[in-house]
N, C-alpha and C positions, 0 to 999 in steps of 0.2 A: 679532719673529722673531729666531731666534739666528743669529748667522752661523755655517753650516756644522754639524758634528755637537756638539751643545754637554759632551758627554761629553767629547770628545778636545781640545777646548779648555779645558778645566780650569772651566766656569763651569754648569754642568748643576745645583747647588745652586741657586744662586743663581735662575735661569732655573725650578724647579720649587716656590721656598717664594716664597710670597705676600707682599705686603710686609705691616710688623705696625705697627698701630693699636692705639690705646688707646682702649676702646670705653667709655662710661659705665657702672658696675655691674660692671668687670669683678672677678673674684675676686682674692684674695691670690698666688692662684699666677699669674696670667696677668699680673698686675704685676709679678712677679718675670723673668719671661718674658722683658717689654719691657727693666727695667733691664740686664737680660744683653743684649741683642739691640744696646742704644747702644754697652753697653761693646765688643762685639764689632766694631761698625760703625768708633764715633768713633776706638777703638785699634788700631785694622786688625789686627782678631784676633789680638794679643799679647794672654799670659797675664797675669792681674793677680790679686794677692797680695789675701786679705782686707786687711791694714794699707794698699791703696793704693788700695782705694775711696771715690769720695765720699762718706761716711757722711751728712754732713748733708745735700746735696743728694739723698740716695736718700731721706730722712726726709721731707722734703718733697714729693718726687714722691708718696710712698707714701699723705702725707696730702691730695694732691690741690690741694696749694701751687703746684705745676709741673706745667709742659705737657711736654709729649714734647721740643719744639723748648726751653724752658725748662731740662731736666735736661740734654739735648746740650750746650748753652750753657756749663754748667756746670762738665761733665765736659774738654768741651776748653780750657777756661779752666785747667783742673787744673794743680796742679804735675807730677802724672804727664806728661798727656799734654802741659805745656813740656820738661819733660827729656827724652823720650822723643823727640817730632819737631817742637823747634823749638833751643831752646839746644847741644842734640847734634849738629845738623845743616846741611849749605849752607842758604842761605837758599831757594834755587831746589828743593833736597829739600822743605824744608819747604810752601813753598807748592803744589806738585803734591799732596803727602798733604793738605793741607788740602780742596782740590780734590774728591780723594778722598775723604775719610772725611765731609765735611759734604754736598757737592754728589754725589757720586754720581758724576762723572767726570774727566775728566782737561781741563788749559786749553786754549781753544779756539788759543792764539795766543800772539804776543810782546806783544802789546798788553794780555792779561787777566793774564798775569806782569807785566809792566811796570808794571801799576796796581797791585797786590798790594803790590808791590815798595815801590811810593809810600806805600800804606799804614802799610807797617812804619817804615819811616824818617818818616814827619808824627806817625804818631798810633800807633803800637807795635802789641804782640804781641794786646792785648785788642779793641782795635778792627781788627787783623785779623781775626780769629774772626766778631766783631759782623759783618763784612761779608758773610760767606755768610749767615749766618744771619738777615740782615734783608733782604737781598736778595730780590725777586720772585718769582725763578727757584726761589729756595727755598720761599717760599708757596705757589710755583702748581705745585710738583712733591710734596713735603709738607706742606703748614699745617703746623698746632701739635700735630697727634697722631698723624702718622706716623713712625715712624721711619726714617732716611733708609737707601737701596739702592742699589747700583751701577746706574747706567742708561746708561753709556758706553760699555757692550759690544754693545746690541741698535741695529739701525738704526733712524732715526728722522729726521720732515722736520727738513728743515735741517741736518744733521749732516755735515760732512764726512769726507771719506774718511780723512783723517790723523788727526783726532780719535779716530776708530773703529778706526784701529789701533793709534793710541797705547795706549789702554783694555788693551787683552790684555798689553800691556809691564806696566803695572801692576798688574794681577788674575792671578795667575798659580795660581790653583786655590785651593778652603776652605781648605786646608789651610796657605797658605803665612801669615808673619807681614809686617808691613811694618817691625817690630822687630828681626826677627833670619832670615827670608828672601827677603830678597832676594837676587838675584848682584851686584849694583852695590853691597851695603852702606851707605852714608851717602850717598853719592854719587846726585848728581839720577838717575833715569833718563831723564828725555825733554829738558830744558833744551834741549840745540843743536837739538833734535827739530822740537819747541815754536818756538825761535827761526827755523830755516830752513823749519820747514810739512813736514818732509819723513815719508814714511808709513814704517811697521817695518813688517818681515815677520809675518804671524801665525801662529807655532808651537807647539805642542802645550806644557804646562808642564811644568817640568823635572822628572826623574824620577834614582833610582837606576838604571835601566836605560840603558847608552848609544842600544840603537835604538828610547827610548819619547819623545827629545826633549829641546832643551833650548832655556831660554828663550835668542834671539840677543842678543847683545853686540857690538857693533863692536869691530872692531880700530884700533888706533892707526896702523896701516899703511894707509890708508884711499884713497890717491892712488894715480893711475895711477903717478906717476913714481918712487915709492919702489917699487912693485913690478918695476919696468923693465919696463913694456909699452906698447907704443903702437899706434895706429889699423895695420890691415892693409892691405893693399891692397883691403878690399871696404869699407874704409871705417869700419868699427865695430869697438869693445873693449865687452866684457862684462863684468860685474861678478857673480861670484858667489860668494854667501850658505851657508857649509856649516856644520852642526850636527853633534853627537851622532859626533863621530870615536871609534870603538875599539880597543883592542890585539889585534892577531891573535890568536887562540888564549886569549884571556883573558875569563870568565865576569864580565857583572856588575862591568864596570870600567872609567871613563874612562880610555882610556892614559897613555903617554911624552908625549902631548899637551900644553905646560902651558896652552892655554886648551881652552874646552870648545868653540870655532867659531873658523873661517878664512874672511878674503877673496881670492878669488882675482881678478885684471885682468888677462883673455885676449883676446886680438885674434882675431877670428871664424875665424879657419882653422886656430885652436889649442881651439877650443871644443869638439869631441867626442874630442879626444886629453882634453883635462883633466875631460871629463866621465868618460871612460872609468876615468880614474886614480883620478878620487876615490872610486866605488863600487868599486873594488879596494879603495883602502886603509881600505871601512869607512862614511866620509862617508855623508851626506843630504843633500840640498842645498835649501836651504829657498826660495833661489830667484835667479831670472838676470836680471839687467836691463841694458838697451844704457845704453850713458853718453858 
């Protein structure tokens, strides 16, 4: 089950196309199918040039040399996919896209980075890869001839709640790359996430439109005490979460804004003056939590 309307969470693709097997006897074009389908998976749908495909591992697959999990293998071993998200990028980048693009979701913890972590520094960049990919979880979610899926979006036993919103942090609609859209750029999205267990807000994926949504970002201002506010006299300060701020009067345009969301740390008997202000000035607030 999706959480919520899976349209306005950017994952409705996903959630309506069937995961793709490679069936015995399948035709030429439906092998073709599959190799787009890795390429799209393993390279977090960045565009890839003919000169930057695996030619010879496609050769192979094609003559039935490799497995589905075999060509994957392959492909993210590539020099492509090292320049693109692993030598280009923090280490903590790299191992969530790993995460991502092999396993289908995002890491459960500081313990499943912390080992990754080990991996890279004992035994390097190739026996990182080998690790999802020999791994159980990978068997018993794909074998050898499915192509791997996002599955960190939908709920699932065992799955906690942080996990599950980490997922939307990273999936942010078909359409985005994990090459060249993201808002974070090179930079981890979830690491302190990941490290403190702490859950993200789930917001609709970013849009040219200011009131269609935009993926949240913290701010660096993050502390009660940099904002100068402290406990009220009823005892509680609130934290709130605002997106998608616009310029008065202006069509189809993030404003004078220079991030695309603000935190605000109001002590409770400022909370519906500064509710009130922010849908003056525009604001969505994606959401309010006591701290």
């Amino acid at each position: 089950m999706v959480f919520g309307p899976a349209s306005q969470l950017g994952v409705s693709l996903f959630e309506d196309t069937d995961p793709i097997e490679l069936i015995p006897g399948r035709s030429e074009e439906d092998v073709e199918s599959i190799i787009r389908a890795v390429y799209r998976q393993v390279l977090g749908n960045a565009y890839v040039m003919e000169s930057e495909r695996a030619a010879i591992p496609e050769s192979q697959f094609k003559r039935g040399e490799l497995s589905v999990r075999e060509f994957i293998r392959a492909v993210a071993k590539s020099d492509l996919y090292r320049s693109r998200f692993f030598d280009s990028v923090p280490r903590y980048r790299a191992i969530e896209l790993n995460f991502k693009h092999l396993l289908g979701r995002t890491p459960d913890g500081l313990e499943e980075m912390r080992a990754h972590s080990t991996i890279l520094d004992s035994e390097g960049f190739e026996a990182e890869i080998d690790s999802y990919l020999d791994s159980d979880e990978y068997q018993n979610a794909y074998g050898e001839d499915f192509v791997p899926y996002y599955r960190g979006y939908k709920t699932q036993p065992g799955q906690n709640m942080v996990g599950f919103t980490h997922m939307f942090a990273m999936l942010r609609g078909a359409s985005s790359s994990d090459l060249k859209g993201s808002l974070a750029g090179k930079s981890p999205v979830l690491n302190k996430y990941v490290i403190q267990e702490t859950p993200l807000p789930v917001v609709a994926p970013s849009s040219g439109t200011a009131g269609d949504g935009w993926s949240f970002q913290d701010t660096t201002l993050g502390s009660r005490t940099r904002h100068g506010a402290g406990a009220s006299d009823q005892g509680k300060v609130y934290r709130i979460e605002v997106t998608a701020y616009a310029s008065p009067g202006a069509v189809n345009r993030v404003s004078k804004f220079r991030r695309s969301n603000k935190v605000y740390i109001v002590p409770f008997d400022k909370l519906s003056e500064q509710y009130k202000r922010i849908h003056k000035q525009g604001g969505q607030i994606a959401s309010i939590t006591a701290i």
